[in-house]
PDB file of N, CA, C, O and CB in Angstrom:
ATOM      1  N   UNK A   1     126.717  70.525  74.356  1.00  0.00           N
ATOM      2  CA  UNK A   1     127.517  71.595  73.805  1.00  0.00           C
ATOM      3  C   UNK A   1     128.973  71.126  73.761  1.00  0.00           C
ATOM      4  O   UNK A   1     129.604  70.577  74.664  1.00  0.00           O
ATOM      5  CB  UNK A   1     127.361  72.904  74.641  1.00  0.00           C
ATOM      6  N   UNK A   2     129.319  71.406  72.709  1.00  0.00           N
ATOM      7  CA  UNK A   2     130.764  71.162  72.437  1.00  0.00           C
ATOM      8  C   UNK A   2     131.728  72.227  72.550  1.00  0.00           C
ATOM      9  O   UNK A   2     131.198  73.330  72.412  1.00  0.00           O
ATOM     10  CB  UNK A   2     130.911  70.695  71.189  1.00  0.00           C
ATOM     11  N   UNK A   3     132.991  72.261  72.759  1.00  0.00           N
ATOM     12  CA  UNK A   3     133.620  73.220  72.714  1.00  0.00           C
ATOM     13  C   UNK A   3     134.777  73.340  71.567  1.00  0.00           C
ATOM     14  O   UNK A   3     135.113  72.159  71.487  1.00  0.00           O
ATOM     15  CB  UNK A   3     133.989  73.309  73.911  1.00  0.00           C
ATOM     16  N   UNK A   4     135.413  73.891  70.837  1.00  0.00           N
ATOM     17  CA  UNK A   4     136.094  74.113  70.141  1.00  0.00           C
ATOM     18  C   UNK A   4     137.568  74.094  70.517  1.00  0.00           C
ATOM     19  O   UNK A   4     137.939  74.456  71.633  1.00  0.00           O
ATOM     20  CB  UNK A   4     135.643  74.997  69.740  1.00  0.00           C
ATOM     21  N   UNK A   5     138.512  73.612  69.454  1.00  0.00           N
ATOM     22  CA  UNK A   5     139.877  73.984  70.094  1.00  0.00           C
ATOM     23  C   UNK A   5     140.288  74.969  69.695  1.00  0.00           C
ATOM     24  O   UNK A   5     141.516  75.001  69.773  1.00  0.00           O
ATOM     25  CB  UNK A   5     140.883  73.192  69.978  1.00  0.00           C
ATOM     26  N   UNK A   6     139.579  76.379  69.028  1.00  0.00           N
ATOM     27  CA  UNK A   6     139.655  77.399  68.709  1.00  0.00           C
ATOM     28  C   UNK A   6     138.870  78.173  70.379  1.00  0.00           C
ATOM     29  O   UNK A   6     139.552  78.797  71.192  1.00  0.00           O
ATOM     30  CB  UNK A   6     138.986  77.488  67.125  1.00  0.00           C
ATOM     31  N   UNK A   7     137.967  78.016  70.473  1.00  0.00           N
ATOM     32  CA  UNK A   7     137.262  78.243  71.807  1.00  0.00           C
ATOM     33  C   UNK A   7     138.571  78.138  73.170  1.00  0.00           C
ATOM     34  O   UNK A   7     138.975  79.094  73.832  1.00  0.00           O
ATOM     35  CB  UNK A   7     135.893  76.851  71.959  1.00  0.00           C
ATOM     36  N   UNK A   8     138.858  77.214  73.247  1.00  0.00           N
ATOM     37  CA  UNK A   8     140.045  76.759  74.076  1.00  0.00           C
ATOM     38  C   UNK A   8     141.302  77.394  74.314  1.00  0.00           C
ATOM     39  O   UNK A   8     141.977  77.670  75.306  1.00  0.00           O
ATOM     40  CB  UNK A   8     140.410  75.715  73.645  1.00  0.00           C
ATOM     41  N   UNK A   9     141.377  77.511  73.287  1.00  0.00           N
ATOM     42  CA  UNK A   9     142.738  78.717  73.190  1.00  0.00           C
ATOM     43  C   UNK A   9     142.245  80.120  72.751  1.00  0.00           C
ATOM     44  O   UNK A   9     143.233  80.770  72.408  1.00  0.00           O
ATOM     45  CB  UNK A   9     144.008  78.269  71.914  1.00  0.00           C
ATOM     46  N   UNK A  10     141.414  80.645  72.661  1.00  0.00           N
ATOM     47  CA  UNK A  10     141.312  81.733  72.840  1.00  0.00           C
ATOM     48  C   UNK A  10     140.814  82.067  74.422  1.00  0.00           C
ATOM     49  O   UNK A  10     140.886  83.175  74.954  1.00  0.00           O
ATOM     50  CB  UNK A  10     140.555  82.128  71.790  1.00  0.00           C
ATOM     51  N   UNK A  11     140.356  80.985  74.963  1.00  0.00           N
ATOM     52  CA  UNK A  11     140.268  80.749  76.596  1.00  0.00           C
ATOM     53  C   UNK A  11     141.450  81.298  77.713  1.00  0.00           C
ATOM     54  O   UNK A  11     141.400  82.094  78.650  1.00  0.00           O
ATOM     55  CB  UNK A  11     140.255  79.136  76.785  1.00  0.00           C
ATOM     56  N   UNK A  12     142.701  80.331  77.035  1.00  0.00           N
ATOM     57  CA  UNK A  12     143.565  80.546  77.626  1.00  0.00           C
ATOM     58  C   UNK A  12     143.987  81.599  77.506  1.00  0.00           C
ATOM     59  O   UNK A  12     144.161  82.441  78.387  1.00  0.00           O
ATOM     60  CB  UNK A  12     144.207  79.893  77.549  1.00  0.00           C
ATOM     61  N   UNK A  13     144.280  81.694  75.961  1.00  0.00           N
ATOM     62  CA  UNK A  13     145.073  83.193  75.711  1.00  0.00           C
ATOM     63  C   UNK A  13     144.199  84.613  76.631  1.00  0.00           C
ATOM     64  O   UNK A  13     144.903  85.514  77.085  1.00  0.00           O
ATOM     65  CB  UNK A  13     144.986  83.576  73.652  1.00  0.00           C
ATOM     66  N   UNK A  14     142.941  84.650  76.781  1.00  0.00           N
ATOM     67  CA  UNK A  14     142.551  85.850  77.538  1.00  0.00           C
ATOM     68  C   UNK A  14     143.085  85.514  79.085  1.00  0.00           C
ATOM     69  O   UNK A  14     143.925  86.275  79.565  1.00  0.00           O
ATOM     70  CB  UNK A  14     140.810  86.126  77.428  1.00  0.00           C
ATOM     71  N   UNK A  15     142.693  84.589  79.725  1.00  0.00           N
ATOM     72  CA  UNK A  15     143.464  84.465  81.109  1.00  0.00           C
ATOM     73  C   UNK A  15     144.966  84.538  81.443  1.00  0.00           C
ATOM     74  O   UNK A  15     145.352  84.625  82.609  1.00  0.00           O
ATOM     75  CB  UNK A  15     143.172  83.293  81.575  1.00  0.00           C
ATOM     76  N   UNK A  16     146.060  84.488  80.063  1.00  0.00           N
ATOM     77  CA  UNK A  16     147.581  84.958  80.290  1.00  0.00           C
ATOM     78  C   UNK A  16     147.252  86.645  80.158  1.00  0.00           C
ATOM     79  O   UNK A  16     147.878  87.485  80.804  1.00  0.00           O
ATOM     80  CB  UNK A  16     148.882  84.240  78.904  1.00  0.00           C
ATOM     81  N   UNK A  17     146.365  86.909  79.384  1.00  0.00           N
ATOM     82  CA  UNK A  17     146.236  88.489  78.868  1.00  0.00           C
ATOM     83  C   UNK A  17     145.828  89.153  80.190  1.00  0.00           C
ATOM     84  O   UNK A  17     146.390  90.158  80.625  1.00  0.00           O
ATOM     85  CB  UNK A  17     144.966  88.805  77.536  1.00  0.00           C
ATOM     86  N   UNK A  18     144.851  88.549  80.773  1.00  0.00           N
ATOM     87  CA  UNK A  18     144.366  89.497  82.163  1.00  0.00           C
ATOM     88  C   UNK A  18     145.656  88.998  82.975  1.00  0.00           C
ATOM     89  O   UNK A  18     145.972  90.046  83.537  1.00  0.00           O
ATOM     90  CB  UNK A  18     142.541  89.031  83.086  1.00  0.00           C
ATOM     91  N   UNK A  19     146.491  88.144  83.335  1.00  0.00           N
ATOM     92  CA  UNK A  19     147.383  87.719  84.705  1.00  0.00           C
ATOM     93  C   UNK A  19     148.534  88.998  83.809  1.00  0.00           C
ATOM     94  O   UNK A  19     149.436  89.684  84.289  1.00  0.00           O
ATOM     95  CB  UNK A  19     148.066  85.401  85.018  1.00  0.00           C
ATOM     96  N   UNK A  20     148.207  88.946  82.902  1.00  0.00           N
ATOM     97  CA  UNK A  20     149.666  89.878  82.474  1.00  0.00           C
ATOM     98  C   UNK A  20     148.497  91.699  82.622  1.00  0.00           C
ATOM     99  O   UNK A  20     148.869  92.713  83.214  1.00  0.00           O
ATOM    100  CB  UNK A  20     150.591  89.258  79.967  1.00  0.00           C
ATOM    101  N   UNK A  21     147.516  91.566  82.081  1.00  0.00           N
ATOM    102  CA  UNK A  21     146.974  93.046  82.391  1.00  0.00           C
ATOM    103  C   UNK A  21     146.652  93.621  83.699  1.00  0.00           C
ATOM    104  O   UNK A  21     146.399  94.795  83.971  1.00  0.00           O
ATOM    105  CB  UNK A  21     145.815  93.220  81.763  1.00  0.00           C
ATOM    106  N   UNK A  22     146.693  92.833  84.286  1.00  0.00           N
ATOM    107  CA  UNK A  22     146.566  92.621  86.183  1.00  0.00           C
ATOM    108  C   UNK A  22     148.060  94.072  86.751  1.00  0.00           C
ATOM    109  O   UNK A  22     147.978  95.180  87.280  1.00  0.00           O
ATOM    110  CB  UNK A  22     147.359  90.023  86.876  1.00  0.00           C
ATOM    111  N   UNK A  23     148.954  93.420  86.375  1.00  0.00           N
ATOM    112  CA  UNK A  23     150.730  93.866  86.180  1.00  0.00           C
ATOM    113  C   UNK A  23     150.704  95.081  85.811  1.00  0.00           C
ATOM    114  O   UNK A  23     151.292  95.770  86.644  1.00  0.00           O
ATOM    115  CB  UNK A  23     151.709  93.078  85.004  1.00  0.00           C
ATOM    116  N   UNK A  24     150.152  95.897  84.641  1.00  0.00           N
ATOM    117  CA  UNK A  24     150.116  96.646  83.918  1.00  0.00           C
ATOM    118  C   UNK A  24     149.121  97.805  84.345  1.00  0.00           C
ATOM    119  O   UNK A  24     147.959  97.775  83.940  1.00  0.00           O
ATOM    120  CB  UNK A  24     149.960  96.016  82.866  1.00  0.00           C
ATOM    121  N   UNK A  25     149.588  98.855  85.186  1.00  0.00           N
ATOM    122  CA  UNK A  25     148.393  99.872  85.429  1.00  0.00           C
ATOM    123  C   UNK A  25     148.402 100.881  83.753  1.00  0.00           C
ATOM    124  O   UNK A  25     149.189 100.735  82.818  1.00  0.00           O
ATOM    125  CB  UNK A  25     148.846 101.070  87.182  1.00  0.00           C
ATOM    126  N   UNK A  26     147.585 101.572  83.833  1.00  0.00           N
ATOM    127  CA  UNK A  26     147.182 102.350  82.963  1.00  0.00           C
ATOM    128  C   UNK A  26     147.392 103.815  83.267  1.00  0.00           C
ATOM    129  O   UNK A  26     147.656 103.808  84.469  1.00  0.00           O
ATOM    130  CB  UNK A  26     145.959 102.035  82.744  1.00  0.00           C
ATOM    131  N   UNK A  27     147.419 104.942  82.891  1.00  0.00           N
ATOM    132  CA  UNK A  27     147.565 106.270  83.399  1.00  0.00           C
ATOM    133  C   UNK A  27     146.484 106.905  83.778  1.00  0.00           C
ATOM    134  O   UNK A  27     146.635 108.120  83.908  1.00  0.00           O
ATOM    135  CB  UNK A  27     148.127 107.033  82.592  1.00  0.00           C
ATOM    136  N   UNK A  28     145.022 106.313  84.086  1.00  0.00           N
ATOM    137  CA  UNK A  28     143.917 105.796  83.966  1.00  0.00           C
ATOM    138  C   UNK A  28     143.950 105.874  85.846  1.00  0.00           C
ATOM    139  O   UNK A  28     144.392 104.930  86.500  1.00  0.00           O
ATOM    140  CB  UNK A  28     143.834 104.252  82.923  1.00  0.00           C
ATOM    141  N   UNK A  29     143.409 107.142  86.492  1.00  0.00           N
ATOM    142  CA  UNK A  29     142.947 106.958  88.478  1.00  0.00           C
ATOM    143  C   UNK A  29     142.002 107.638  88.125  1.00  0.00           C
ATOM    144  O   UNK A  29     141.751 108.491  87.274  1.00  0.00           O
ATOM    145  CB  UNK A  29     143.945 107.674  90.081  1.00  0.00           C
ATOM    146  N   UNK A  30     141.417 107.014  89.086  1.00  0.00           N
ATOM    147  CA  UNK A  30     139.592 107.310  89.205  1.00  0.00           C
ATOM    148  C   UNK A  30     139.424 107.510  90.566  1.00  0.00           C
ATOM    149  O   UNK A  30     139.329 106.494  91.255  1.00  0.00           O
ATOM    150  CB  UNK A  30     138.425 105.933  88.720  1.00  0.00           C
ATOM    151  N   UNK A  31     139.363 108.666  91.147  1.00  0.00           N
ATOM    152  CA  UNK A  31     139.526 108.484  92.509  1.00  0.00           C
ATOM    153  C   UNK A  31     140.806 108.204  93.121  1.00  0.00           C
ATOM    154  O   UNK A  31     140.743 108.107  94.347  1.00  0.00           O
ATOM    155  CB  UNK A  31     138.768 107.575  92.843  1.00  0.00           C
ATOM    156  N   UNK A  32     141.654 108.087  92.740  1.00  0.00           N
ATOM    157  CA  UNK A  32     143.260 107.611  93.598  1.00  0.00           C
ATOM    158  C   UNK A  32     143.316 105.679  93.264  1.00  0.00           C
ATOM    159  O   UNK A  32     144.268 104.949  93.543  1.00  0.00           O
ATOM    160  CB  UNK A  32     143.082 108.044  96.059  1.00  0.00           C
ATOM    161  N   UNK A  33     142.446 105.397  92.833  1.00  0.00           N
ATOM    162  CA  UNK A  33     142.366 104.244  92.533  1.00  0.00           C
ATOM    163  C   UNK A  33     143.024 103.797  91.147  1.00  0.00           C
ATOM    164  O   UNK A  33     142.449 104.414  90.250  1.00  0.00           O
ATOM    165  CB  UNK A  33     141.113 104.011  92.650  1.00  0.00           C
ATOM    166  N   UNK A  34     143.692 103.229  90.802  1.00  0.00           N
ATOM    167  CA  UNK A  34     144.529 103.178  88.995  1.00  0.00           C
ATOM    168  C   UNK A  34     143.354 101.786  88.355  1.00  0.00           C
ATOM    169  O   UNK A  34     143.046 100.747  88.937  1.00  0.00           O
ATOM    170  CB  UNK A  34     147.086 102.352  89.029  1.00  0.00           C
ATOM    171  N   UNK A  35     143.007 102.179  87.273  1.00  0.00           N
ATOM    172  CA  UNK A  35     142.541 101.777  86.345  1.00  0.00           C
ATOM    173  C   UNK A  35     143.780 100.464  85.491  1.00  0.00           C
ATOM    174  O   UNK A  35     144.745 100.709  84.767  1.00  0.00           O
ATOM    175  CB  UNK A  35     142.116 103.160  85.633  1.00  0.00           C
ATOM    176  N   UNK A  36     143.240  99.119  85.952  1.00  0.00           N
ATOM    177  CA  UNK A  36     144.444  98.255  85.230  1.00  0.00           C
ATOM    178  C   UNK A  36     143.848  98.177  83.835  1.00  0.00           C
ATOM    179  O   UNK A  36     143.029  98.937  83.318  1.00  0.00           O
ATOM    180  CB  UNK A  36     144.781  96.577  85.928  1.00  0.00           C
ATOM    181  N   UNK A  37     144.588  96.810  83.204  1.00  0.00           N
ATOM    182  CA  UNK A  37     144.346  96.521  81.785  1.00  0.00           C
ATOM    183  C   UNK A  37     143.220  95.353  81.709  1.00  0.00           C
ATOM    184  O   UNK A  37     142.464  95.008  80.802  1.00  0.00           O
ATOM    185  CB  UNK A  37     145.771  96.068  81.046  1.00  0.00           C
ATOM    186  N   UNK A  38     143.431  94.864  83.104  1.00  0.00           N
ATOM    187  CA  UNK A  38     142.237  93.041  83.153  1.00  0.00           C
ATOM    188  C   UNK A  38     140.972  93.899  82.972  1.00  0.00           C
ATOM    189  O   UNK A  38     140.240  93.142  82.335  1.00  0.00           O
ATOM    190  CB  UNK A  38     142.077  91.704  85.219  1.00  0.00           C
ATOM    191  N   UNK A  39     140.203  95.201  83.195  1.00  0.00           N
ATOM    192  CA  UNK A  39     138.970  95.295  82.903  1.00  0.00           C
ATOM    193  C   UNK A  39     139.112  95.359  81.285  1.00  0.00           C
ATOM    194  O   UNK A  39     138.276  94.678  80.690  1.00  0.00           O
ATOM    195  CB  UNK A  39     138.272  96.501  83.667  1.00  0.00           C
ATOM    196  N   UNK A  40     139.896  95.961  80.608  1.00  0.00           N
ATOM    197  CA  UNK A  40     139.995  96.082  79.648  1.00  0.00           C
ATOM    198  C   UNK A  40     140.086  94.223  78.327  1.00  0.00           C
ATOM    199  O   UNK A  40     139.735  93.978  77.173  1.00  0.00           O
ATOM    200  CB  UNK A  40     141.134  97.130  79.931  1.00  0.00           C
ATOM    201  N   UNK A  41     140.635  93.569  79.257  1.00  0.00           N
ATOM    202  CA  UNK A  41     140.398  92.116  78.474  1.00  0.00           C
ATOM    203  C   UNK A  41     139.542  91.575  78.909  1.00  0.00           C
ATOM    204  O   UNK A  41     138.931  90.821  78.151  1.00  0.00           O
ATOM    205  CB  UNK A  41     141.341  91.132  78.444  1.00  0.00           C
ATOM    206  N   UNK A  42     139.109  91.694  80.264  1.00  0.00           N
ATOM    207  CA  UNK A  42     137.857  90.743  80.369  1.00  0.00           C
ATOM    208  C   UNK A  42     136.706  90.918  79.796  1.00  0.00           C
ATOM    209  O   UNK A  42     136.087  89.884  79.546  1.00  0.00           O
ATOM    210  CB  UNK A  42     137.462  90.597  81.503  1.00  0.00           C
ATOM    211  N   UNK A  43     136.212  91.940  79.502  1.00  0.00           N
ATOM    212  CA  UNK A  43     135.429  92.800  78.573  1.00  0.00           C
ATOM    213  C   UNK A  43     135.720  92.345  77.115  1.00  0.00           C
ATOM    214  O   UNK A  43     134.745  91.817  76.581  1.00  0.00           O
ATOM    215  CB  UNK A  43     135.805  94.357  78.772  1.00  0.00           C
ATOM    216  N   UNK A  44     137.254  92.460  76.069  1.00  0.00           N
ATOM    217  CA  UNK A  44     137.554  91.856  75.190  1.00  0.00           C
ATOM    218  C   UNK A  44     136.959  90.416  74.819  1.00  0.00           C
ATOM    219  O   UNK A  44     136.414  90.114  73.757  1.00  0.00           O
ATOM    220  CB  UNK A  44     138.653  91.921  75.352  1.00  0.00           C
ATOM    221  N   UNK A  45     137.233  89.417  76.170  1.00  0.00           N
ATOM    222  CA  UNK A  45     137.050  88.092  75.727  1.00  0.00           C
ATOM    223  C   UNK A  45     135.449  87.775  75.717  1.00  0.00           C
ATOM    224  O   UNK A  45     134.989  86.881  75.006  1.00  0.00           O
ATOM    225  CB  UNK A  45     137.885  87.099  76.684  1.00  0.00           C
ATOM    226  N   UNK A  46     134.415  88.812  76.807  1.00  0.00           N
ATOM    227  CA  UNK A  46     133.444  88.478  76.661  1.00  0.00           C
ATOM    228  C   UNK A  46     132.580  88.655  75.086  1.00  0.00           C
ATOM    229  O   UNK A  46     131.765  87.905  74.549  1.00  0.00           O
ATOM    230  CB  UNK A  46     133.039  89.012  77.698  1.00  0.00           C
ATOM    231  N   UNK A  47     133.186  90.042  74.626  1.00  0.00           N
ATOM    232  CA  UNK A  47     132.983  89.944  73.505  1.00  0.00           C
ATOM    233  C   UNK A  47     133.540  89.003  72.056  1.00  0.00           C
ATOM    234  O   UNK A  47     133.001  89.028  70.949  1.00  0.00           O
ATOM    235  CB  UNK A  47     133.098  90.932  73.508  1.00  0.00           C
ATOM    236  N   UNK A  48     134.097  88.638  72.239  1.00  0.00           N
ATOM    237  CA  UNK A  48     134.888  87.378  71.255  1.00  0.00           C
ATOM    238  C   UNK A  48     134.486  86.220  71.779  1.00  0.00           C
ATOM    239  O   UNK A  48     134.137  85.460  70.876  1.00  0.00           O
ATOM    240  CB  UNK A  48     136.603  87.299  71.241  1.00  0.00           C
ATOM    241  N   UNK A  49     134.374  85.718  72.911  1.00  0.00           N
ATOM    242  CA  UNK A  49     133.725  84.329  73.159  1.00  0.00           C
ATOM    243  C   UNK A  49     132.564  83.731  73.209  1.00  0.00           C
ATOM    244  O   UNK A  49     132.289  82.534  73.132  1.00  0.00           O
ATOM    245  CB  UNK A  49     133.938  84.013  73.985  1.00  0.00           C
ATOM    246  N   UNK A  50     131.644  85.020  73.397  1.00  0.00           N
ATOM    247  CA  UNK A  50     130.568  84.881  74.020  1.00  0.00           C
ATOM    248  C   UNK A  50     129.602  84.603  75.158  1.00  0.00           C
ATOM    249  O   UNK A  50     130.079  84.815  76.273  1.00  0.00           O
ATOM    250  CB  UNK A  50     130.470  84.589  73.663  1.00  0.00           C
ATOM    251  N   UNK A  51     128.403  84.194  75.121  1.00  0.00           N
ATOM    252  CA  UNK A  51     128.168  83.555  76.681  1.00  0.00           C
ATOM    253  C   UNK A  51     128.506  82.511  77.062  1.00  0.00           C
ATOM    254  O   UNK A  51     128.067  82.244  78.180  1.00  0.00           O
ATOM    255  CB  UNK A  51     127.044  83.397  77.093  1.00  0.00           C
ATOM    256  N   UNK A  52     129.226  81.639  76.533  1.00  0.00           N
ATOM    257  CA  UNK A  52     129.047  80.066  76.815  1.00  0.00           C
ATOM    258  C   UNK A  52     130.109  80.332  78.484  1.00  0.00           C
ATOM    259  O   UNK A  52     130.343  79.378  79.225  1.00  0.00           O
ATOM    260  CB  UNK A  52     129.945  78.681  75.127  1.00  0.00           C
TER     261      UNK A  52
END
């Protein structure tokens, strides 16, 4: 399996997106607990990258 340099950087770009959605709560408590933005991209990239 090969990987792409399209693959690659869309790699990276989701791991700056979650270290920066990490930072970023949402208005989003569930319990007293705040809802960040990283569930929200990690979810994103699985769908755009796929399983590999």
């Amino acid at each position: 399996m090969r990987l792409r340099a399209l693959d690659i950087t869309l790699a990276a770009l989701f791991a700056a997106l979650m270290a920066i959605g990490a930072n970023i709560t949402s208005f989003i408590v569930v319990g007293g607990v705040p809802i960040t933005l990283t569930t929200f991209f990690s979810i994103l990239s699985g769908l755009l990258l796929g399983s590999r």
